[in-house]
Each structure stands twice: as structure tokens, then as C-alpha cells.
C-alpha positions in Angstrom: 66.2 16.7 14.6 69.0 15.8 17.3 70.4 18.4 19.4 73.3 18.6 21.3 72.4 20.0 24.7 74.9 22.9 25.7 76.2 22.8 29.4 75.5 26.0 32.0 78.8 27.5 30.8 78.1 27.8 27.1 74.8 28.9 28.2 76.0 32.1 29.9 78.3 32.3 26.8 75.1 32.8 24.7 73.4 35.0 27.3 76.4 37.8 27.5 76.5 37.6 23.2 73.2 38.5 23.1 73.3 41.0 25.5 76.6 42.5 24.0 75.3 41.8 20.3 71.8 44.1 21.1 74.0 46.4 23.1 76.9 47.1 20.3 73.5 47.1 18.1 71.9 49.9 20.4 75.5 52.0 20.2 75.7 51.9 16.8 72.4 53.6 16.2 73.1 56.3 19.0 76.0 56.8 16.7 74.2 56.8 13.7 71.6 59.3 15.3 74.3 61.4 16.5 75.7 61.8 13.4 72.4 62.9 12.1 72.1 65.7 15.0 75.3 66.9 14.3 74.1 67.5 10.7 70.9 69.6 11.8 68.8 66.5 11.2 68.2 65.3 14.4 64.2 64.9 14.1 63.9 61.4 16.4 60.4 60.6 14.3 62.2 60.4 10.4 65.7 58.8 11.9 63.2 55.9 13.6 60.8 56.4 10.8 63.2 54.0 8.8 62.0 50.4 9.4 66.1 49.2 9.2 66.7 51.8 12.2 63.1 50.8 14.3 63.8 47.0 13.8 67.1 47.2 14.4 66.1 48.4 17.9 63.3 46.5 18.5 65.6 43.2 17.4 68.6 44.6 20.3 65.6 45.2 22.9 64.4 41.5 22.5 67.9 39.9 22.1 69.1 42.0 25.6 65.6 41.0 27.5 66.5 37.4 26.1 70.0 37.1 27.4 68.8 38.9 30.9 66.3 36.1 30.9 68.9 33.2 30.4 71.6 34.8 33.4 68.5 34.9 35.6 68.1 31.2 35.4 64.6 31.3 33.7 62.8 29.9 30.7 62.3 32.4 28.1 58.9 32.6 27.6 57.4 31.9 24.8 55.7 35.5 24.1 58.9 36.8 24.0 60.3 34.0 21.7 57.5 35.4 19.4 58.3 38.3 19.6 62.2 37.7 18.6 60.9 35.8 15.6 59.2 38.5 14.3 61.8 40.8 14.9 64.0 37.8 13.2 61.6 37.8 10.1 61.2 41.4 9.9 65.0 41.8 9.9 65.9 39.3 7.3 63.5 41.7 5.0 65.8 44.8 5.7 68.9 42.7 5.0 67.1 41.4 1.7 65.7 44.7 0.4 69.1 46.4 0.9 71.4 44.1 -0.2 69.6 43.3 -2.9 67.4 46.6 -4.1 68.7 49.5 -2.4 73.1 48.8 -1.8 74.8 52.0 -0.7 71.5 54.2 -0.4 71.1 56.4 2.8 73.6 59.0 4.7 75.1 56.7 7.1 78.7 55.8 6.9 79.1 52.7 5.1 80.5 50.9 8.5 77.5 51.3 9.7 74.9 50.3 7.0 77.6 47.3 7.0 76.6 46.6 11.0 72.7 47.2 10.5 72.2 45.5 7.4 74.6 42.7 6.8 76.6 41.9 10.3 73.3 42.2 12.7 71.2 40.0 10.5 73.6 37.7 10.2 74.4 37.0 14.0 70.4 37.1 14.7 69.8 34.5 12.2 72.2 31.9 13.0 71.3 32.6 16.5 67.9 31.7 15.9 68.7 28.9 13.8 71.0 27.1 16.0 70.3 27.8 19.5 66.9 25.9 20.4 66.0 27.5 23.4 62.8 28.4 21.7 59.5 26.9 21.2 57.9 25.6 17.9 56.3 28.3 16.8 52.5 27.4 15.7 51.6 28.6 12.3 48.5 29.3 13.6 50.6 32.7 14.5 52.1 33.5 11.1 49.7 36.1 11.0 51.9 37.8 13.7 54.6 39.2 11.5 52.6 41.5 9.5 50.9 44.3 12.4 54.1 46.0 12.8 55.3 46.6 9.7 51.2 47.8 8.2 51.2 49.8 11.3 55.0 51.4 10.1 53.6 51.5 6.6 50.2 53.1 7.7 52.2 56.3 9.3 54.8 56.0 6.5 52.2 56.5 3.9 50.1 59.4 5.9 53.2 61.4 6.6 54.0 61.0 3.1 50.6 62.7 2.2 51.1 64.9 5.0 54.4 66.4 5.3 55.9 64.4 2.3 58.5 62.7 4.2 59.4 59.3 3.3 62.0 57.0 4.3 62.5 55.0 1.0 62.1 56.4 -2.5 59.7 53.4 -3.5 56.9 54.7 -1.1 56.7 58.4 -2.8 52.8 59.2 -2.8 53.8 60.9 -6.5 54.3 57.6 -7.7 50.8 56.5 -8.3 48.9 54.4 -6.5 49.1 51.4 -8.2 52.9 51.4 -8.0 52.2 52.5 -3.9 49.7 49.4 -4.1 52.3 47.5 -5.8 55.3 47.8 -3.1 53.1 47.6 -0.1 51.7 44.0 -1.1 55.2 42.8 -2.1 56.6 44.0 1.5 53.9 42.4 2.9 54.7 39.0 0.9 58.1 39.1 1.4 57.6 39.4 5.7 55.3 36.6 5.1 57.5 34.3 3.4 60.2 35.9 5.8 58.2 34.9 8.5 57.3 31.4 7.2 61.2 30.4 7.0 61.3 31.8 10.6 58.5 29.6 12.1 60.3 26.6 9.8 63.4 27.0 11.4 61.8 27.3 15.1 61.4 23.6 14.5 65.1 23.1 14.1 67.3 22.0 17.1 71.0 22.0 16.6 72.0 23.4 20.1 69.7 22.7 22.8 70.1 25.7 26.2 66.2 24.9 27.1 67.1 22.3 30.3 71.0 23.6 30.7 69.0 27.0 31.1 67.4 26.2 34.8 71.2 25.2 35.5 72.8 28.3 35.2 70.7 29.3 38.4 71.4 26.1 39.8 75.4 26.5 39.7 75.0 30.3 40.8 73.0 29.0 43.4 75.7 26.4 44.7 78.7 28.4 44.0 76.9 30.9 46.6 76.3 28.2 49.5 
């Protein structure tokens, strides 16, 4: 596919939205968490135990370390690229699940399940989708998407046996095990088709920033001589 290489300027422009996207991100769930302390219900370990809230932050981290990357005048290497399409996959699950399973669950003020599960994923995906300064990512990788979330669903499940805390009804231990079973494998299918249209659209190329990228230090560089 033909891409349309993006000059230094609309570079930066990219840089500073996904630095202030993963920032506003990062706000809103010191908000959220707030909110929760102010309630009495401030235990860090069940208001991150939700996967929306951990990959929310995990997604901000990556898109922040990403546009830091860019202003510096560097290639964004491709571990971190990885990394952002898992995040990317992982995150188009939450929007999935609670758009279309779980609408208007959880204590949060609907502005902010708005932000988290429906304006976020929105902005990451189309950021993925059209700004090609990423590799190809080799489906030799797919495999990558799924340690996180069986390592979130591995503590899940043992504090649900333990202290009976749970952040979605669906993963109650007093629901059997084969409906436990059941939920876990579809999660897991759902990431990997998740991830699947993720590596796909790491092959796409609408707006190319890869060369302009080295530019942006370039101009800086000039502009200082």
C-alpha cells in the first residue's frame, strides 16, 4: 500500500497527541482513582486489578515513551512498537467486552467509562492504523499478546479463591468451573483474533513519519546553528 510521507511538522504534531492523548489518559484514571479514595475504596491492587484500568495505563505509558521517542529525533524501536500493539490488541478487547457485554457496569462516572472505553480506543486504533511509523509485525510474534492478560487472569482467579475479590462478575469462582473455563478461553480467543487484526494492520501504510522522523532532529538541529 502507498503512503503519503508526512513532513517534520506533522511529525511533531503526532508526537505532542500522543504524549497529550496518554497524559489526559493518565489524568483521568488519577481521577477515577481519586474518586474511589474518597469513597473509602482506595485499595491500589482492586482499582488496577481491572484489566480496563491496567491497560489503559500501560497503553498511555507506551503512547507517552512513543511520542518522547519521535521529539527526540529517533526511530521507535521496534520492541516498543510491539509492545504498543499489544497494548493496541489488548485495548480493543476492553472496548469490545464493554460496549458490547458489560454497557454501564462499574462505579465510575459515565464520562469517564466514556474516555476509557470508547474515546481512548478509538484514538489508539486509528493511530495505529494510519500512522506507519511502525514495523511489520511478524506473526511469528502473535503469541505475544496473550502473557499479560493469563498473567492478569492467573492473579484475578487466585484472589478470587483467596479473598473473593473479583473485577468482573463473569470470573466469580462460585460459578463453576466450566463456566470459569468457559470465559477464560473466550478472552483468550478474542485477544488473539484482537491481536491478529493488530499485526494485519501493522502491514498498512497510509501515513508514513518513519524517514520525516530523523528530520525532526535534523530541523531542531539547524534551527539551533
Amino acid at each position: 500500500m502507498t503512503s503519503r510521507r508526512l513532513p517534520p511538522t506533522a511529525v511533531r504534531a503526532i508526537a505532542w497527541g500522543r504524549i497529550a492523548a496518554g497524559a489526559l489518559c493518565v489524568a483521568v484514571l488519577g481521577y477515577a482513582y481519586a474518586l474511589r479514595i474518597a469513597a473509602d475504596d482506595g485499595n491500589p491492587f482492586d482499582f488496577f486489578g481491572y484489566f480496563t484500568n491496567q491497560t489503559s495505563l500501560l497503553t498511555s505509558l507506551v503512547l507517552i515513551g512513543t511520542g518522547v521517542t519521535t521529539l527526540r529525533g529517533r526511530r521507535v524501536p521496534d520492541w516498543l512498537s510491539t509492545v504498543r500493539g499489544i497494548a493496541v490488541a489488548c485495548l480493543v478487547v476492553v472496548a469490545l467486552v464493554y460496549n458490547l457485554l458489560v454497557p454501564g457496569t462499574g462505579s465510575a462516572p459515565p464520562w469517564v467509562s466514556a474516555v476509557l472505553h470508547v474515546a481512548f480506543p478509538i484514538v489508539v486504533v486509528l493511530d495505529w492504523v494510519l500512522v506507519a511509523d511502525r514495523p511489520s509485525l511478524p506473526w511469528r510474534r502473535l503469541w505475544l499478546v496473550l502473557p499479560y492478560p493469563v498473567v492478569w487472569l492467573a492473579v484475578v482467579l487466585v484472589r478470587g479463591v483467596t479473598d473473593g475479590w473479583v473485577p468482573y462478575g463473569f470470573l466469580l469462582p462460585e460459578r463453576g468451573l466450566p463456566s470459569l473455563v468457559l470465559h477464560v478461553v473466550g478472552l483468550l480467543a478474542a485477544l488473539l483474533a484482537s491481536g491478529a487484526l493488530v499485526w494485519a494492520a501493522s502491514r498498512l501504510a497510509v501515513f508514513s513519519v518513519a524517514d520525516a522522523a530523523g528530520e525532526v532532529d535534523r530541523e531542531a538541529a539547524a534551527a539551533r546553528s
